[in-house]
Every structure is written in structure tokens, then in C-alpha cells.
PDB file of N, CA, C and O in Angstrom, chain B, residues numbered from 101:
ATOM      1  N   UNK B 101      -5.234 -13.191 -14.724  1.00  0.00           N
ATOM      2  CA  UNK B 101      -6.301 -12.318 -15.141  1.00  0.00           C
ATOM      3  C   UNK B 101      -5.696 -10.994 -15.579  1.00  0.00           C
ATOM      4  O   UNK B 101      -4.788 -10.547 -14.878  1.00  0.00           O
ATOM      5  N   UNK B 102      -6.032 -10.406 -16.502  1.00  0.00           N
ATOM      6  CA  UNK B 102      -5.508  -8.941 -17.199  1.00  0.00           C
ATOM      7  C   UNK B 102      -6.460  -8.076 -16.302  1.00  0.00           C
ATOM      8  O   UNK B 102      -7.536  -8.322 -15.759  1.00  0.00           O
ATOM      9  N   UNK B 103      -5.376  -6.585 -16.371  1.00  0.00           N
ATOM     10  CA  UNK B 103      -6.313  -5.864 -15.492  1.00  0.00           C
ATOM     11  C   UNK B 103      -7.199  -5.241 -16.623  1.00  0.00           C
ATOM     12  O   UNK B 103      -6.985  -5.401 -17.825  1.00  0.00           O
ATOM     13  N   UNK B 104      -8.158  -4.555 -16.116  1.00  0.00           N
ATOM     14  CA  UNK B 104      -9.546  -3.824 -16.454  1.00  0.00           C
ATOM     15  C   UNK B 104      -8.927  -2.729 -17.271  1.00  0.00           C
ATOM     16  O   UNK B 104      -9.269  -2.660 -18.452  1.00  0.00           O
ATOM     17  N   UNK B 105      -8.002  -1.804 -16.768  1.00  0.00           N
ATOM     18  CA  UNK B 105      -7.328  -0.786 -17.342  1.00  0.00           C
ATOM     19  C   UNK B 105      -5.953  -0.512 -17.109  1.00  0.00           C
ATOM     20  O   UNK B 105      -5.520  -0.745 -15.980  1.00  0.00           O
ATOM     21  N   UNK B 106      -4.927   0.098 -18.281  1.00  0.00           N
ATOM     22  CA  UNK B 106      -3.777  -0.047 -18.248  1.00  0.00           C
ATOM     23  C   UNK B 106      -3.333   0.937 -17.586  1.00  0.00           C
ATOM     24  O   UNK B 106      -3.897   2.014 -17.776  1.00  0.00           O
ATOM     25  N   UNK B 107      -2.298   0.883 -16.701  1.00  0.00           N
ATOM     26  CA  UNK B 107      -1.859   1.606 -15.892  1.00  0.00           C
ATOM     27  C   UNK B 107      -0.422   2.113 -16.357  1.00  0.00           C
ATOM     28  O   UNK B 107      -0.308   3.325 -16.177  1.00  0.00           O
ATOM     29  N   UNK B 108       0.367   1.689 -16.743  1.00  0.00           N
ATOM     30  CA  UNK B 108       1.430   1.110 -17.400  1.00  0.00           C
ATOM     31  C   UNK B 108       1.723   2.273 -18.384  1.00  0.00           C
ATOM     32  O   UNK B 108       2.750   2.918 -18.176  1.00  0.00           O
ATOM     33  N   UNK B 109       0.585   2.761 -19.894  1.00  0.00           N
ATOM     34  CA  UNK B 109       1.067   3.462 -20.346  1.00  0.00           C
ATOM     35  C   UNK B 109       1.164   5.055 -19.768  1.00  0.00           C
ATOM     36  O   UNK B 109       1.809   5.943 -20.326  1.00  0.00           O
ATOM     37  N   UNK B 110       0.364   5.215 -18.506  1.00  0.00           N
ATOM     38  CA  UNK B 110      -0.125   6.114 -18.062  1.00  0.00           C
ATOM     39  C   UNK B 110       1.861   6.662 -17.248  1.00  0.00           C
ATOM     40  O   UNK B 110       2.671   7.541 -17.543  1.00  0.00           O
ATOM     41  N   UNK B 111       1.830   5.454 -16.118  1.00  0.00           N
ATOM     42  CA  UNK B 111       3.124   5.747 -15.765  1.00  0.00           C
ATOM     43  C   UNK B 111       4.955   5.582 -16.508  1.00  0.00           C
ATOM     44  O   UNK B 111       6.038   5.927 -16.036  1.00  0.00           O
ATOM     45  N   UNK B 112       4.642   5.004 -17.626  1.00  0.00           N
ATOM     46  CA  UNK B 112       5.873   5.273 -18.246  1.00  0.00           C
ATOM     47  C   UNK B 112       5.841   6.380 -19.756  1.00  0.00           C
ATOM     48  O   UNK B 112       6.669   6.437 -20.665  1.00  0.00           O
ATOM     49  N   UNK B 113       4.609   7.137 -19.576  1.00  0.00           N
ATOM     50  CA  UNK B 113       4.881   7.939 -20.298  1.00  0.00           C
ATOM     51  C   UNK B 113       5.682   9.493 -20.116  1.00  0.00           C
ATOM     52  O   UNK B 113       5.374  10.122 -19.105  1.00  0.00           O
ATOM     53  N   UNK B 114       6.464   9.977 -20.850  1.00  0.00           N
ATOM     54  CA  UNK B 114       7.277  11.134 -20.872  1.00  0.00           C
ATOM     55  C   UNK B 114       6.144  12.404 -20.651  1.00  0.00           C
ATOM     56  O   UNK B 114       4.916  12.429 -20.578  1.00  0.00           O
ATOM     57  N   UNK B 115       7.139  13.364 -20.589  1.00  0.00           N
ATOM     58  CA  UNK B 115       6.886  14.289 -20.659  1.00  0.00           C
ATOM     59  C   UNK B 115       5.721  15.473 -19.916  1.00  0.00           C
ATOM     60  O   UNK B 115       5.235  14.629 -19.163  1.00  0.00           O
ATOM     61  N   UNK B 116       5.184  16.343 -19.681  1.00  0.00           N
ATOM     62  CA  UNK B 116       4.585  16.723 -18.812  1.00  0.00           C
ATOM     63  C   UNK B 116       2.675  16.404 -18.624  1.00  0.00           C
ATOM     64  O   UNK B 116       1.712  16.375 -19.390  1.00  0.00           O
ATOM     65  N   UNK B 117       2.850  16.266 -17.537  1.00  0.00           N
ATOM     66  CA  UNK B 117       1.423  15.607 -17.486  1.00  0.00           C
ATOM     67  C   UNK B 117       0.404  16.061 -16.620  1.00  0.00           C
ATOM     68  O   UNK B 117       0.840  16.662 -15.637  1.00  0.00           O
ATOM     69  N   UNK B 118      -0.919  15.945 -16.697  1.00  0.00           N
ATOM     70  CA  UNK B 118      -1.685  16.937 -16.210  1.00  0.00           C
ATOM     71  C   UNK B 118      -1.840  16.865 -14.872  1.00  0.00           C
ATOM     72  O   UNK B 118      -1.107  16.130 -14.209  1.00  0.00           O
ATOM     73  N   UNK B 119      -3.114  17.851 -14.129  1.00  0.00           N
ATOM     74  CA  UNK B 119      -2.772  17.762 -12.204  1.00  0.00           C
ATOM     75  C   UNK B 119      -3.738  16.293 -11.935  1.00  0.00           C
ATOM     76  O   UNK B 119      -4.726  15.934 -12.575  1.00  0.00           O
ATOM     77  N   UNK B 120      -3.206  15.747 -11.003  1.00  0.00           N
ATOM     78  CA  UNK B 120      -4.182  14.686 -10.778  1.00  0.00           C
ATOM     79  C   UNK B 120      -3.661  13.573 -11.289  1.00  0.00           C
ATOM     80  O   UNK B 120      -4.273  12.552 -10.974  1.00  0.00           O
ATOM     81  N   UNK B 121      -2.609  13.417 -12.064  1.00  0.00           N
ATOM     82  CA  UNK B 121      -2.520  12.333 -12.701  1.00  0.00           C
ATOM     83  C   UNK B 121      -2.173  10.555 -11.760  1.00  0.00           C
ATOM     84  O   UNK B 121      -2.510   9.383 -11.923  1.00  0.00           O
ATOM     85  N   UNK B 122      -1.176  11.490 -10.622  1.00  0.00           N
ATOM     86  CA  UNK B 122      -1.195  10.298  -9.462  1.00  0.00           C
ATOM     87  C   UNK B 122      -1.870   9.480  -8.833  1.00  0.00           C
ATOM     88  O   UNK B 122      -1.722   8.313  -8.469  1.00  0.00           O
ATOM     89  N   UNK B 123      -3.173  10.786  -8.694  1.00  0.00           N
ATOM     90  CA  UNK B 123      -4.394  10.064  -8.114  1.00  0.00           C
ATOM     91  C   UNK B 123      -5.729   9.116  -8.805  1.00  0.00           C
ATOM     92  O   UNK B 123      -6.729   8.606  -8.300  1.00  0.00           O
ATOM     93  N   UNK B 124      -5.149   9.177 -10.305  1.00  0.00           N
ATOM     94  CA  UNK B 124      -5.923   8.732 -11.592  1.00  0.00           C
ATOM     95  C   UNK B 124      -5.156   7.146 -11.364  1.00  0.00           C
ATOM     96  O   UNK B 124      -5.688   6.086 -11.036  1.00  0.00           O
ATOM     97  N   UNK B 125      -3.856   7.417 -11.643  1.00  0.00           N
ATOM     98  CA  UNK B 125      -3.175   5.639 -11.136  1.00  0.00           C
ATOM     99  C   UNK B 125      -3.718   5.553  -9.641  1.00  0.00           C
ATOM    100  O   UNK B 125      -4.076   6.679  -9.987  1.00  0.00           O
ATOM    101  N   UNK B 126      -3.905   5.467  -9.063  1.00  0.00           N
ATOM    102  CA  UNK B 126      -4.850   4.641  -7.623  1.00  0.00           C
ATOM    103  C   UNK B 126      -5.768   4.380  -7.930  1.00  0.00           C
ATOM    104  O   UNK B 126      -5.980   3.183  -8.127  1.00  0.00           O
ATOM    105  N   UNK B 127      -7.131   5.626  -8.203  1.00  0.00           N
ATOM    106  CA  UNK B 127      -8.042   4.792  -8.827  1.00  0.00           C
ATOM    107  C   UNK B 127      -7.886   3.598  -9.378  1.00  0.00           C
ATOM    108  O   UNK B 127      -8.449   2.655  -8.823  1.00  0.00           O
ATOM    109  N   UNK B 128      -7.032   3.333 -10.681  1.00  0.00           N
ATOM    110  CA  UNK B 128      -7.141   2.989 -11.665  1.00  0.00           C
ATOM    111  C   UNK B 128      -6.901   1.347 -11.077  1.00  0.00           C
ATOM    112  O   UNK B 128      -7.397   0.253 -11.351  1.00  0.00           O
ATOM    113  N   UNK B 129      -5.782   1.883 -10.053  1.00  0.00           N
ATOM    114  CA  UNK B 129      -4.922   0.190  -9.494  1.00  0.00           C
ATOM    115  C   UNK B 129      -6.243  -0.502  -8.205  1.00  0.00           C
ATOM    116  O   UNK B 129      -6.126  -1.557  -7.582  1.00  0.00           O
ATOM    117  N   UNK B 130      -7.049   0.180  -8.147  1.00  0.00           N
ATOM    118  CA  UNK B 130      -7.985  -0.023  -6.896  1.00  0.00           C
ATOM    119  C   UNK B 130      -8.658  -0.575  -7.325  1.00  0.00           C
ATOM    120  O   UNK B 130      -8.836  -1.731  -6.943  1.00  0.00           O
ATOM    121  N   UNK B 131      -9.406  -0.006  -8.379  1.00  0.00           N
ATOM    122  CA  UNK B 131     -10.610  -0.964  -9.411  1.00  0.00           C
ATOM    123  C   UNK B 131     -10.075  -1.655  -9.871  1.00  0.00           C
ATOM    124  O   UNK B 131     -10.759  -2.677  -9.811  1.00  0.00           O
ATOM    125  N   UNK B 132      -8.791  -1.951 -10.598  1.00  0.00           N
ATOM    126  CA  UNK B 132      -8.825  -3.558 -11.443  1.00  0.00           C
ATOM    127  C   UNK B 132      -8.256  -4.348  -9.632  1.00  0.00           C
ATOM    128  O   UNK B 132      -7.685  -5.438  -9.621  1.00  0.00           O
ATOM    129  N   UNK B 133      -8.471  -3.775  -8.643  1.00  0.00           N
ATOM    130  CA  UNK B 133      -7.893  -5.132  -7.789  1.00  0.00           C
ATOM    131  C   UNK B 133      -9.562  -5.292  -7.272  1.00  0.00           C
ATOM    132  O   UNK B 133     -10.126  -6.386  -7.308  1.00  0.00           O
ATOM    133  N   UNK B 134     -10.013  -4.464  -6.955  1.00  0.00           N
ATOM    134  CA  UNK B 134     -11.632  -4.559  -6.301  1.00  0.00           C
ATOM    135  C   UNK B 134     -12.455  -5.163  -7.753  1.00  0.00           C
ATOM    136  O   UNK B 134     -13.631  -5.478  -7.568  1.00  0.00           O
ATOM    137  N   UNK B 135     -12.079  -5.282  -8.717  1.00  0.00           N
ATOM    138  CA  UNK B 135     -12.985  -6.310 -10.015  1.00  0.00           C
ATOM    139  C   UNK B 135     -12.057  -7.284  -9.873  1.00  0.00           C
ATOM    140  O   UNK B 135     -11.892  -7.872 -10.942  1.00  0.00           O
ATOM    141  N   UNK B 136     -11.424  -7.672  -9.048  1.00  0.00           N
ATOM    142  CA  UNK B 136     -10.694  -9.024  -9.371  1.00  0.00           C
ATOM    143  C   UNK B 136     -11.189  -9.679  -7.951  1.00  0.00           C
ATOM    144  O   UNK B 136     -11.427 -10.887  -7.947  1.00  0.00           O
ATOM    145  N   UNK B 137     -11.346  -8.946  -6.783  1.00  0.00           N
ATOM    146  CA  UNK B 137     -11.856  -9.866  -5.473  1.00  0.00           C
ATOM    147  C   UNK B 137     -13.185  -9.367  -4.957  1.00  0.00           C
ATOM    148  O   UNK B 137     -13.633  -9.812  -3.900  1.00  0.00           O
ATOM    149  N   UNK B 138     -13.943  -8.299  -5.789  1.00  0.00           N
ATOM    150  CA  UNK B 138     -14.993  -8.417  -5.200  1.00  0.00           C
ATOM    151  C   UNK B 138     -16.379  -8.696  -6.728  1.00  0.00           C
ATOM    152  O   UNK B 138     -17.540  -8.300  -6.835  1.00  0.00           O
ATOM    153  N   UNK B 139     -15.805  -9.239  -7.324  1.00  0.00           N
ATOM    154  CA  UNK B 139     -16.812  -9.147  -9.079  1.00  0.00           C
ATOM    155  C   UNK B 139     -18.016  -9.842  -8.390  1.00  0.00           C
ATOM    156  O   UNK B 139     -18.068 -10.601  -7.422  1.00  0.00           O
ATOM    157  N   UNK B 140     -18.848  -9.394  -9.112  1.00  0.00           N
ATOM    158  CA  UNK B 140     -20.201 -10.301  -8.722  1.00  0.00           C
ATOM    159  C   UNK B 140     -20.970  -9.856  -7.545  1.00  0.00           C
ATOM    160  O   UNK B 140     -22.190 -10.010  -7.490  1.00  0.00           O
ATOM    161  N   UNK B 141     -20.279  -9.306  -6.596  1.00  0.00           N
ATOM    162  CA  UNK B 141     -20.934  -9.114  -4.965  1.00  0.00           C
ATOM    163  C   UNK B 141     -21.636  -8.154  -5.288  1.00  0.00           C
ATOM    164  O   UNK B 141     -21.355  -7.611  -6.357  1.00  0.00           O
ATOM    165  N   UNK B 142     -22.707  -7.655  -4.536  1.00  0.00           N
ATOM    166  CA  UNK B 142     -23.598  -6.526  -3.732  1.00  0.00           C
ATOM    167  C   UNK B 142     -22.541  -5.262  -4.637  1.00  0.00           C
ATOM    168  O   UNK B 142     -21.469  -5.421  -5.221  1.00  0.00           O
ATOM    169  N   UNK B 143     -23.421  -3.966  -4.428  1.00  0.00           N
ATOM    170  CA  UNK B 143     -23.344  -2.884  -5.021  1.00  0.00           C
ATOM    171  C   UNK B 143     -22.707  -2.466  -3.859  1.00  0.00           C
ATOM    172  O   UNK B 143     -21.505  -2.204  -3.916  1.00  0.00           O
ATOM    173  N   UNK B 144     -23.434  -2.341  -2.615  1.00  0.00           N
ATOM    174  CA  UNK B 144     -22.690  -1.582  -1.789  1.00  0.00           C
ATOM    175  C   UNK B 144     -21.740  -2.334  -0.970  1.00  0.00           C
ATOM    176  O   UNK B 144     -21.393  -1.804   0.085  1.00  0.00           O
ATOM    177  N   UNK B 145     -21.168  -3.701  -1.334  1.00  0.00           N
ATOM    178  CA  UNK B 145     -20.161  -4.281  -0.371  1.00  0.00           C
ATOM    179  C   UNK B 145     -18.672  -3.890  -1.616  1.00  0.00           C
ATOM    180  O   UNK B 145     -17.469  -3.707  -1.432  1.00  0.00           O
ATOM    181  N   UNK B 146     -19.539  -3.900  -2.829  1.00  0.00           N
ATOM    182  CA  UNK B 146     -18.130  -3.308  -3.392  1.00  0.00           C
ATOM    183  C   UNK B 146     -17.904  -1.836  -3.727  1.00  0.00           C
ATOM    184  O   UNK B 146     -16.899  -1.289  -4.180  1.00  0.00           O
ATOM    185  N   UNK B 147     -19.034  -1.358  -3.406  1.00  0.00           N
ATOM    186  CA  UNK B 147     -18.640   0.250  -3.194  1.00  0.00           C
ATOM    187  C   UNK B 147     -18.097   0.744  -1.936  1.00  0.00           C
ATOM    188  O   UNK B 147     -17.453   1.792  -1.878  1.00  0.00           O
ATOM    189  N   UNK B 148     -18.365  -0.047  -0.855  1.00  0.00           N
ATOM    190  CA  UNK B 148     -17.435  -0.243   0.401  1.00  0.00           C
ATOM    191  C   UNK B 148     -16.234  -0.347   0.331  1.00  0.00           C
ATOM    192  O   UNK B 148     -15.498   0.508   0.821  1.00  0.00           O
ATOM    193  N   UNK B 149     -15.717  -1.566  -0.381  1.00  0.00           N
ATOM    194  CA  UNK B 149     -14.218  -1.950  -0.993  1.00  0.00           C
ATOM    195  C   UNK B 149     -13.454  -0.896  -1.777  1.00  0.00           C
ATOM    196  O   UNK B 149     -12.286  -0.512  -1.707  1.00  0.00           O
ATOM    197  N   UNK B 150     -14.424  -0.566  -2.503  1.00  0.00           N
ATOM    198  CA  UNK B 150     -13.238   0.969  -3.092  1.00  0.00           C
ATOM    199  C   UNK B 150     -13.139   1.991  -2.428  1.00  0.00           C
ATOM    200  O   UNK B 150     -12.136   2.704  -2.474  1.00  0.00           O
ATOM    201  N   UNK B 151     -14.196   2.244  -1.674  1.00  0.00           N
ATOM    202  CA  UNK B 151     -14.034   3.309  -1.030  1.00  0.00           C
ATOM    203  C   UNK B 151     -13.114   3.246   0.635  1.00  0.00           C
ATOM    204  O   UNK B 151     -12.880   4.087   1.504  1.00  0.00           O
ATOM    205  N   UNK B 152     -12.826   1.921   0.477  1.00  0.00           N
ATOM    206  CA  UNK B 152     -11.735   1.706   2.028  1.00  0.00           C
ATOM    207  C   UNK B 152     -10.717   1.770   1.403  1.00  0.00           C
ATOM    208  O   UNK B 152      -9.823   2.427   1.938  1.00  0.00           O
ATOM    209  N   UNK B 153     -10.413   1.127   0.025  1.00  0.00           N
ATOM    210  CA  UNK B 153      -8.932   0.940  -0.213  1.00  0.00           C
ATOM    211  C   UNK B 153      -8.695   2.022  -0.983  1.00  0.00           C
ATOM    212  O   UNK B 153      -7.546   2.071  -1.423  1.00  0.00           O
ATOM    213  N   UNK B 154      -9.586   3.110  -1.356  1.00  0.00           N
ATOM    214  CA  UNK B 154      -8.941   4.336  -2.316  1.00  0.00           C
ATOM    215  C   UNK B 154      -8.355   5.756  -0.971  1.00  0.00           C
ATOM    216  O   UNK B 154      -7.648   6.763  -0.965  1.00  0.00           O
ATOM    217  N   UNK B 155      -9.366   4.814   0.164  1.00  0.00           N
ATOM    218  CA  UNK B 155      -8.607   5.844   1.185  1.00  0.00           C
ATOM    219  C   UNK B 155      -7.307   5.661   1.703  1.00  0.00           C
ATOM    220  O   UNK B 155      -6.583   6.503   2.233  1.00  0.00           O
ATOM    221  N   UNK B 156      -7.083   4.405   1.480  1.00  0.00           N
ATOM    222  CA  UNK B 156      -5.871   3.827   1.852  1.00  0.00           C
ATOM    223  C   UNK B 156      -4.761   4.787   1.503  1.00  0.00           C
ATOM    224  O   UNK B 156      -4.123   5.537   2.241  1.00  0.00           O
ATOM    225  N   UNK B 157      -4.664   4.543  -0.080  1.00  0.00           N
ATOM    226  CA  UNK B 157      -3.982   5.392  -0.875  1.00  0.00           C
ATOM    227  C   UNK B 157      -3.937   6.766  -0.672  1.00  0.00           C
ATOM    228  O   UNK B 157      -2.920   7.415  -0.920  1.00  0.00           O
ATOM    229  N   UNK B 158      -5.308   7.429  -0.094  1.00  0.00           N
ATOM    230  CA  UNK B 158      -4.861   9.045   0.142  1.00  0.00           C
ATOM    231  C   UNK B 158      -6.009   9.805  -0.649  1.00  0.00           C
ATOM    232  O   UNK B 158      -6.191  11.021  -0.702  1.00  0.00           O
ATOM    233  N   UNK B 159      -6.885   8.584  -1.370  1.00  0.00           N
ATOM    234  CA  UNK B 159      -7.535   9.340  -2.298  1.00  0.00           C
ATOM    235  C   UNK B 159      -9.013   9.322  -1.543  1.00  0.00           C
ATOM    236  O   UNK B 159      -9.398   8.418  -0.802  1.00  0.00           O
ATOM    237  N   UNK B 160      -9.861  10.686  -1.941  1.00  0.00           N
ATOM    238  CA  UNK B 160     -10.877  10.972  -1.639  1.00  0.00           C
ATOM    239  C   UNK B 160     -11.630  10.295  -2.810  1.00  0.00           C
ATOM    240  O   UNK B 160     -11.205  10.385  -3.961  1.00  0.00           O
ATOM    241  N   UNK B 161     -12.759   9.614  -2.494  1.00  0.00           N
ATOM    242  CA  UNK B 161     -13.351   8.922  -3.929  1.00  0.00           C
ATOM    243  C   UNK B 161     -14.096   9.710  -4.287  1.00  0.00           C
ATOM    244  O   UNK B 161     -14.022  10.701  -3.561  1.00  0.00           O
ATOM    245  N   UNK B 162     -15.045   9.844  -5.303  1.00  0.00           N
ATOM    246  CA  UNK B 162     -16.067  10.543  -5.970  1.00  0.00           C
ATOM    247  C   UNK B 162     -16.927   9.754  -5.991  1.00  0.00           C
ATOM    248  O   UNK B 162     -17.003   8.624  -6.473  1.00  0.00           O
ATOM    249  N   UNK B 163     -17.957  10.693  -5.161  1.00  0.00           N
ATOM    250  CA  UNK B 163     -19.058   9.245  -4.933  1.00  0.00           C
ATOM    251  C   UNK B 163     -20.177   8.838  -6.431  1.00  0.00           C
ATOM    252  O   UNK B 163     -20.600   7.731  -6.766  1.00  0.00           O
ATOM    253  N   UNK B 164     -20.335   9.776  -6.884  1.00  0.00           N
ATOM    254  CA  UNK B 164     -21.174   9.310  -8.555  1.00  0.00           C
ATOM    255  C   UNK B 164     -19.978   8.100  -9.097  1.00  0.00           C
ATOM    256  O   UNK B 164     -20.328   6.943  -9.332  1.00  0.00           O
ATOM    257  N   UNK B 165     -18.376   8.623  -9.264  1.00  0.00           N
ATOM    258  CA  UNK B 165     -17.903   7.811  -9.906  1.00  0.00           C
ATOM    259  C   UNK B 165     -17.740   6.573  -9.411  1.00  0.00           C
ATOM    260  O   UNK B 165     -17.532   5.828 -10.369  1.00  0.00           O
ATOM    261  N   UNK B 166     -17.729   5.912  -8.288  1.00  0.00           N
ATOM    262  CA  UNK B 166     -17.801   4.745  -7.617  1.00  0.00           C
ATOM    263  C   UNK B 166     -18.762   4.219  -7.379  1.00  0.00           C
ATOM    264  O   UNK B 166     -18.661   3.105  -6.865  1.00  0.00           O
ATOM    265  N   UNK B 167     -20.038   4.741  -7.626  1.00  0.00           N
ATOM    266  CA  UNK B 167     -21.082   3.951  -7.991  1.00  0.00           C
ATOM    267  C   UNK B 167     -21.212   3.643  -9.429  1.00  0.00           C
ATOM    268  O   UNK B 167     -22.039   2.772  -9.700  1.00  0.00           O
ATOM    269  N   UNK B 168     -20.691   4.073 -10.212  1.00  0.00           N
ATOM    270  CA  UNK B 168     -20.610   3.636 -11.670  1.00  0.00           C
ATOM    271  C   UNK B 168     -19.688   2.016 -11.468  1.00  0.00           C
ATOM    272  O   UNK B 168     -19.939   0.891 -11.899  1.00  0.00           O
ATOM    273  N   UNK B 169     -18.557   2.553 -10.616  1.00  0.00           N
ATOM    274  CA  UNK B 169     -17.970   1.608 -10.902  1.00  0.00           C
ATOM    275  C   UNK B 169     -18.218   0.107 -10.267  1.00  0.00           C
ATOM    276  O   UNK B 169     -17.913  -0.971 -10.778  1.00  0.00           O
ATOM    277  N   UNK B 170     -19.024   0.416  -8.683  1.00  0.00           N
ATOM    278  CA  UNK B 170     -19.590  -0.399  -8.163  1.00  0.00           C
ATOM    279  C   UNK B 170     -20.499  -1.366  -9.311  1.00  0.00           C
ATOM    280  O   UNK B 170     -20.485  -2.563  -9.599  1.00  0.00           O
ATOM    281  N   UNK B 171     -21.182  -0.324  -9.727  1.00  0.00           N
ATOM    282  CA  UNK B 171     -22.209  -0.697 -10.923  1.00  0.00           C
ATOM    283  C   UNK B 171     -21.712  -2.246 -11.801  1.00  0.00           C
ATOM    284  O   UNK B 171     -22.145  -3.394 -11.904  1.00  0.00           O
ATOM    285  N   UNK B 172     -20.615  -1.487 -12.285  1.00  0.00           N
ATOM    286  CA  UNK B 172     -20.195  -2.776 -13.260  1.00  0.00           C
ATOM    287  C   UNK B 172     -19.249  -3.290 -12.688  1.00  0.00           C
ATOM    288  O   UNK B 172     -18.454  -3.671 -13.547  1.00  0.00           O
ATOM    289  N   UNK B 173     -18.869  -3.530 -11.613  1.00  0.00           N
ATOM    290  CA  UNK B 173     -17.867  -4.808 -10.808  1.00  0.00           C
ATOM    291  C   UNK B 173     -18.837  -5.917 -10.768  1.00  0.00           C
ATOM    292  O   UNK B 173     -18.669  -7.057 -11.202  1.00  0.00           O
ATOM    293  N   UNK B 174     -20.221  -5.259  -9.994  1.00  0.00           N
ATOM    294  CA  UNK B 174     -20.754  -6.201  -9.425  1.00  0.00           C
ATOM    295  C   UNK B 174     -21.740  -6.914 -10.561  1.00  0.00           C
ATOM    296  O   UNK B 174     -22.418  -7.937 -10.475  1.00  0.00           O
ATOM    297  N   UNK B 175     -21.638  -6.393 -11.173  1.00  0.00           N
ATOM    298  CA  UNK B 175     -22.717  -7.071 -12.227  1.00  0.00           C
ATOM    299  C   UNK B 175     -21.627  -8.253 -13.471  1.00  0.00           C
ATOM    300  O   UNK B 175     -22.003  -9.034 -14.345  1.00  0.00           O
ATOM    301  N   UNK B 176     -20.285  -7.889 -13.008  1.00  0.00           N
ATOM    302  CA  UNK B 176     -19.381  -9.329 -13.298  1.00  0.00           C
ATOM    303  C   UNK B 176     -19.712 -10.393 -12.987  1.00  0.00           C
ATOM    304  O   UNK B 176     -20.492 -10.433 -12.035  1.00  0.00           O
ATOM    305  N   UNK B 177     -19.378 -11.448 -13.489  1.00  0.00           N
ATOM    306  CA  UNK B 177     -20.043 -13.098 -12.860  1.00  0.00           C
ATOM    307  C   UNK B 177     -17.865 -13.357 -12.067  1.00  0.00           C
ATOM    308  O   UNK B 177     -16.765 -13.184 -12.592  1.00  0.00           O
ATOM    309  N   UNK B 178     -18.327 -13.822 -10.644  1.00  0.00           N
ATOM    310  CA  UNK B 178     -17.567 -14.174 -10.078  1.00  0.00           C
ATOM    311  C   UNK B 178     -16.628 -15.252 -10.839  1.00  0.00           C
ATOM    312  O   UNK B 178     -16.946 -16.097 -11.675  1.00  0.00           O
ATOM    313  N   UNK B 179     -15.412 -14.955 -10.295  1.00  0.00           N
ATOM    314  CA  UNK B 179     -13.978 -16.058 -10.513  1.00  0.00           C
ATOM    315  C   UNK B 179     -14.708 -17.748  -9.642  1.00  0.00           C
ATOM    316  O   UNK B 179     -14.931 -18.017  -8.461  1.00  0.00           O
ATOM    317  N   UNK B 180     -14.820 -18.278 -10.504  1.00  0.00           N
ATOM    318  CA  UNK B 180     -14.817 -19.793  -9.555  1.00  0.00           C
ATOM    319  C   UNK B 180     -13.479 -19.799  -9.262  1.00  0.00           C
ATOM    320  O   UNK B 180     -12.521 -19.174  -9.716  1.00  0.00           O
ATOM    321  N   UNK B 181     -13.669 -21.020  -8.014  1.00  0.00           N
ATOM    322  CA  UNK B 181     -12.182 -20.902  -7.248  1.00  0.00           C
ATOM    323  C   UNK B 181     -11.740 -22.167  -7.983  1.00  0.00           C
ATOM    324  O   UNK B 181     -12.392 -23.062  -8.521  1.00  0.00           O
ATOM    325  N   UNK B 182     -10.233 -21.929  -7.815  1.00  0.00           N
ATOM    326  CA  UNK B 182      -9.216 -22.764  -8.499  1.00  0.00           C
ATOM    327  C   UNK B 182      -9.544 -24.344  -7.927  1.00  0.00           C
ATOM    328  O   UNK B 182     -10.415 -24.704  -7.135  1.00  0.00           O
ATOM    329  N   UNK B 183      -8.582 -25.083  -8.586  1.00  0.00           N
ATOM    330  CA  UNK B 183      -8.851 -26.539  -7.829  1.00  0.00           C
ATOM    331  C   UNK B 183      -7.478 -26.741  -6.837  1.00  0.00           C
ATOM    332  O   UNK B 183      -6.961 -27.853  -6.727  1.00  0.00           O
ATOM    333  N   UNK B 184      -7.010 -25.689  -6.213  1.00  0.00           N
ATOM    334  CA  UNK B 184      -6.161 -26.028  -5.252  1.00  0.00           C
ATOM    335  C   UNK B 184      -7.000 -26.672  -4.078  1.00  0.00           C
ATOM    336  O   UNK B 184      -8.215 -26.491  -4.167  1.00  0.00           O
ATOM    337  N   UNK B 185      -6.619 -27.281  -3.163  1.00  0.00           N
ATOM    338  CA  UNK B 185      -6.598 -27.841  -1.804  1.00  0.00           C
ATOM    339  C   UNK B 185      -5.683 -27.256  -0.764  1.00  0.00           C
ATOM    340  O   UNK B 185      -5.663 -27.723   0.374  1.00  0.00           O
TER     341      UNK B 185
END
């Protein structure tokens, strides 16, 4: 699965970069992992999920912006599960 947003050009780019930018990659790595294991669920079981694992990281969430994002995780149609056994 590709993530939601690129993280990638953010951290291998040069040169000087604005305040906050560290805490913009967590966000960024939190939501494409919380749209990859919680898509589809409840508003507030995945606004729960970001908001446990962005603390993880150190980050204080913004609560308008994590309900946006809750918003459109959950309104994803879930991963069917693989055909492992």
C-alpha cells in the first residue's frame, strides 16, 4: 500500500527549513500508518489512534486537525484481509 503522504521529500530535502518541521514528519508518518490499520472504523476509535500514537512521538495533536483527519480515515472502505492462514 503507498502512503497517503510523502514524507521522503520533506526529509531529504537541503537546505534550511522552517520551525516545526520534525513534528510535521510524525504527523505525517502517524496518519499514513493510522489510514492503513484503522480505515473504515468509528471517528472516535481513530481519533483515539492518532492521538495515542502522535503522543508517542512527543507530539501534542491539534484537536480540529485530527478530527479532519479522523474524518477521512474513517470514511475509507477497510483493507480486506489477505488469504494467508
Amino acid at each position: 500500500m503507498q502512503p497517503l503522504a510523502s514524507i521522503s521529500s520533506l526529509a531529504s530535502a537541503g537546505g534550511p527549513r522552517s520551525a516545526g518541521w520534525q513534528a510535521q514528519l510524525r504527523v505525517d508518518y502517524v496518519v499514513n500508518k493510522v489510514a492503513q490499520t484503522h480505515r473504515g472504523q468509528n471517528e472516535d476509535q481513530v481519533k483515539q489512534a492518532l492521538n495515542d500514537q502522535l503522543r508517542v512521538f512527543g507530539v501534542v495533536p491539534n484537536a480540529k486537525q485530527m478530527a479532519i483527519y479522523a474524518k477521512a480515515i474513517s470514511a475509507l472502505p477497510e483493507i480486506p484481509p489477505t488469504g494467508h492462514r
